[in-house]
DRENDO-155751 format. One record per residue (C-alpha): residue number from 1; residue in one letter; x negated, y negated, z. Coordinates in Angstrom, 3 decimals. Layout:
residues N
<site kevo="NUM" kenu="a" xx="X" yy="Y" zz="Z"/>
...
end
This chain:
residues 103
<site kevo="1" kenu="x" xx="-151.040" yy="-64.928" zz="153.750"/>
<site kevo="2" kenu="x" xx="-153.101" yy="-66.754" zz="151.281"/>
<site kevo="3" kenu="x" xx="-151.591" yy="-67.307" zz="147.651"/>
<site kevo="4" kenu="x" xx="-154.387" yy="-65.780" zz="145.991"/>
<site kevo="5" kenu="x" xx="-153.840" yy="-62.273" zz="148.157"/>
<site kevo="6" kenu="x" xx="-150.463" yy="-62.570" zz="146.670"/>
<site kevo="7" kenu="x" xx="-151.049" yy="-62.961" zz="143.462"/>
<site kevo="8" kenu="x" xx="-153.483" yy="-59.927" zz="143.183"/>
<site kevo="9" kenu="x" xx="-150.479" yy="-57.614" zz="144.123"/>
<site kevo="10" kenu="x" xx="-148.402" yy="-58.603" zz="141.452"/>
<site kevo="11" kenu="x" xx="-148.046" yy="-56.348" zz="138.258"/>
<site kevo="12" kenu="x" xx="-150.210" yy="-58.029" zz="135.070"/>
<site kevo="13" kenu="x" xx="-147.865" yy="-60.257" zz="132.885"/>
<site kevo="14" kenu="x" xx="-146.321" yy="-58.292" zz="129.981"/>
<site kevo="15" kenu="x" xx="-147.793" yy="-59.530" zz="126.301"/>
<site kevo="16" kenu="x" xx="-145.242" yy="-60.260" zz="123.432"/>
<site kevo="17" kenu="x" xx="-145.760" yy="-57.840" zz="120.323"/>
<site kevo="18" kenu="x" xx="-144.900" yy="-57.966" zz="117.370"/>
<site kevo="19" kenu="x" xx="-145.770" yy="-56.436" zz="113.691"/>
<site kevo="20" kenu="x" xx="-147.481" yy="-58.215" zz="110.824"/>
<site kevo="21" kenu="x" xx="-144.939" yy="-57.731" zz="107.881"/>
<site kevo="22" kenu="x" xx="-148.246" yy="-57.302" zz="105.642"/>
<site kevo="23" kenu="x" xx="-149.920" yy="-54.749" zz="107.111"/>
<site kevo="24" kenu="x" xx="-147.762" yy="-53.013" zz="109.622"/>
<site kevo="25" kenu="x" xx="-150.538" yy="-53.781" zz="112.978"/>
<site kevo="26" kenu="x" xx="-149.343" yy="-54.721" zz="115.626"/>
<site kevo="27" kenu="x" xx="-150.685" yy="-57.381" zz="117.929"/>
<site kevo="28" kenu="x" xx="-149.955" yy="-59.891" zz="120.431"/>
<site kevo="29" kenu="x" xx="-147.617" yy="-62.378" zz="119.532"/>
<site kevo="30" kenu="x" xx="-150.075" yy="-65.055" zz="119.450"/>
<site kevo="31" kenu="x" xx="-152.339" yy="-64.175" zz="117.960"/>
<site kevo="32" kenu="x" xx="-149.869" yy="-63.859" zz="114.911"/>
<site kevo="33" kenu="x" xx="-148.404" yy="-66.826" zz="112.411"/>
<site kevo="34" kenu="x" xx="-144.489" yy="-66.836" zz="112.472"/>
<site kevo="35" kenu="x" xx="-142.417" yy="-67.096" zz="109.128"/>
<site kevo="36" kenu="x" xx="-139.127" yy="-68.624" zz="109.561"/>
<site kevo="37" kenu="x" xx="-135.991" yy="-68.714" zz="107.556"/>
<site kevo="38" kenu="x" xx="-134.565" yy="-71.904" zz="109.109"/>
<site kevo="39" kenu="x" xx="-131.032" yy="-72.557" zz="109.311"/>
<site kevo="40" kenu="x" xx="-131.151" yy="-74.266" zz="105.736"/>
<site kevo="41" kenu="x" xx="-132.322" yy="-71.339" zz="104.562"/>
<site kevo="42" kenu="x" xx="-135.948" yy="-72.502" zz="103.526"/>
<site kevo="43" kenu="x" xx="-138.865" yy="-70.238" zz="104.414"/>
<site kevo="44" kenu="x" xx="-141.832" yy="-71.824" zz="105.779"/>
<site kevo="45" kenu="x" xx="-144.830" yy="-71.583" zz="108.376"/>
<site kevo="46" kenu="x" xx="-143.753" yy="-72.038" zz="111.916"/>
<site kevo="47" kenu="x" xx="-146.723" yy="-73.059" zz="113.769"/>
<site kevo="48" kenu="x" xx="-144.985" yy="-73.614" zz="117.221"/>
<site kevo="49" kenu="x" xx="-142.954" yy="-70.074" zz="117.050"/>
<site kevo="50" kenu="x" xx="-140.211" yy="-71.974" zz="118.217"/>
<site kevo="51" kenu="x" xx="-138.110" yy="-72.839" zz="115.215"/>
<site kevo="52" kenu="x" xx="-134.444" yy="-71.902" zz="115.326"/>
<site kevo="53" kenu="x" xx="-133.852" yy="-68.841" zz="112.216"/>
<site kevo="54" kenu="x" xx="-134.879" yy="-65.525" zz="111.375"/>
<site kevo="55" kenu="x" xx="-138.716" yy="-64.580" zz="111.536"/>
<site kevo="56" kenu="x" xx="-141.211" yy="-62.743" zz="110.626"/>
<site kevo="57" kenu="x" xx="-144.980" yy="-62.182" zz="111.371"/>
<site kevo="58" kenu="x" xx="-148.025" yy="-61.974" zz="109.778"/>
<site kevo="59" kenu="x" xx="-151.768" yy="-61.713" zz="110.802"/>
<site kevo="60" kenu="x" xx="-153.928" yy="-64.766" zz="109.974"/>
<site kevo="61" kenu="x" xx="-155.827" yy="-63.171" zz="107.375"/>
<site kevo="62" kenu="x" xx="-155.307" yy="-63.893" zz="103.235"/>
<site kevo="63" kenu="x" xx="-155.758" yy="-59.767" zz="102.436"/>
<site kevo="64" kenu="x" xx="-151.697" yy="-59.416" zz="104.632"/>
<site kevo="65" kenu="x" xx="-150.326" yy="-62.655" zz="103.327"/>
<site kevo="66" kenu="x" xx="-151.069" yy="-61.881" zz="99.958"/>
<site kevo="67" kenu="x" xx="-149.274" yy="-57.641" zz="99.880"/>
<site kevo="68" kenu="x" xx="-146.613" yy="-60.066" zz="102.257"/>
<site kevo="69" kenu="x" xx="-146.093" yy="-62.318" zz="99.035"/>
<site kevo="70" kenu="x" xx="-147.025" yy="-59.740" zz="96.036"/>
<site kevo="71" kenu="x" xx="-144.970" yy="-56.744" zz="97.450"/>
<site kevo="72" kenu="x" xx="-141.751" yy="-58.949" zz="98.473"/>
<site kevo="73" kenu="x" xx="-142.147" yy="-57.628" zz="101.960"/>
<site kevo="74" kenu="x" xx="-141.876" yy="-61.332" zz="103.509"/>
<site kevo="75" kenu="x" xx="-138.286" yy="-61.279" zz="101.527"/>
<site kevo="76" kenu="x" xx="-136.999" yy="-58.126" zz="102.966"/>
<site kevo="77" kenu="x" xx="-138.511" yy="-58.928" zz="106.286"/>
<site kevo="78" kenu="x" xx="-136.441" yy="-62.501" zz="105.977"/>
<site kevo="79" kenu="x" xx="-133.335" yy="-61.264" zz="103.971"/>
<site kevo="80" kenu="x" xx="-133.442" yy="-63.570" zz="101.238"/>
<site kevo="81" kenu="x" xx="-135.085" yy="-64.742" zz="98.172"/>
<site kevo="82" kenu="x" xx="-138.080" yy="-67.074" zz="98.929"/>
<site kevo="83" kenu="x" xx="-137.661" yy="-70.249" zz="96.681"/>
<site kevo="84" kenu="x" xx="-140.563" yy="-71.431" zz="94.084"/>
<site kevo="85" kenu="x" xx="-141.098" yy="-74.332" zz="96.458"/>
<site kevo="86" kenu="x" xx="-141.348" yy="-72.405" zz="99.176"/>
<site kevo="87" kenu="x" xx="-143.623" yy="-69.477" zz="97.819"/>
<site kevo="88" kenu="x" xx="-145.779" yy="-72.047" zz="96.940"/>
<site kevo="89" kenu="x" xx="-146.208" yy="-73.341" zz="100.285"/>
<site kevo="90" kenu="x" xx="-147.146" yy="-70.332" zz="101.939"/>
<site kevo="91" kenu="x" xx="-149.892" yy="-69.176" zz="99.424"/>
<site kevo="92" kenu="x" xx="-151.572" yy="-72.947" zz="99.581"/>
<site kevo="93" kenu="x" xx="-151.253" yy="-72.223" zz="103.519"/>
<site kevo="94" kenu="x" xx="-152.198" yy="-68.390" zz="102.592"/>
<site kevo="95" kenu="x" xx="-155.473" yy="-70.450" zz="100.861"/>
<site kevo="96" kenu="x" xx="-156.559" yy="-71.781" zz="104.024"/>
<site kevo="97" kenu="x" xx="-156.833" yy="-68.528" zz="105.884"/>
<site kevo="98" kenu="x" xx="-160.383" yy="-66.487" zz="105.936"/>
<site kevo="99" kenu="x" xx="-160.468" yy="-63.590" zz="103.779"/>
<site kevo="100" kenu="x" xx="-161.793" yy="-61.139" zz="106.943"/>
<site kevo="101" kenu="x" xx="-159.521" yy="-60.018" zz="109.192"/>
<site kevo="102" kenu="x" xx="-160.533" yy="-61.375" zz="112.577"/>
<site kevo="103" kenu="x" xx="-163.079" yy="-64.149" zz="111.118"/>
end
């Protein structure tokens, strides 16, 4: 039996989801920027999703990363308090992103 006859029979590969921390959608996991508390306890962008730590999602849009930021939900979502530093980081990454979700 050919591979491709196979294939067709098995069940459709199950997407990741997870929830933005900004705006409560959910969506597939990549299509989503991780947050991660690392295990020095500095918050910062993951762009691999692979970094050991807690984490937390948000949609790649400025209108969730800023209610993330203004409404301490990234610091709830994380458990702990997001440094100066750090909080500056993520709104000069939060700068790059478009202001329309989806654009």
């Amino acid at each position: 039996m050919p591979k491709a006859a196979v294939r067709s029979r098995l069940p459709p590969r199950r997407v990741p989801q997870r929830t933005c921390v900004g705006c409560g959608s959910v969506n597939a996991k990549r299509q989503l920027v991780r947050i991660v508390r690392g295990l020095d306890g500095e918050v910062r962008v993951d762009p691999t999703g692979k970094a050991a730590g807690r984490g937390a999602y948000l949609c790649a849009n400025r209108p969730c990363w800023d209610a993330a930021l203004k409404k301490k939900r990234l610091e709830r979502s994380l458990n702990v308090a997001i440094s100066p530093a750090s909080l500056e980081a993520l709104k000069g990454y939060a700068e790059e992103l478009p202001v329309e979700p989806g654009a």
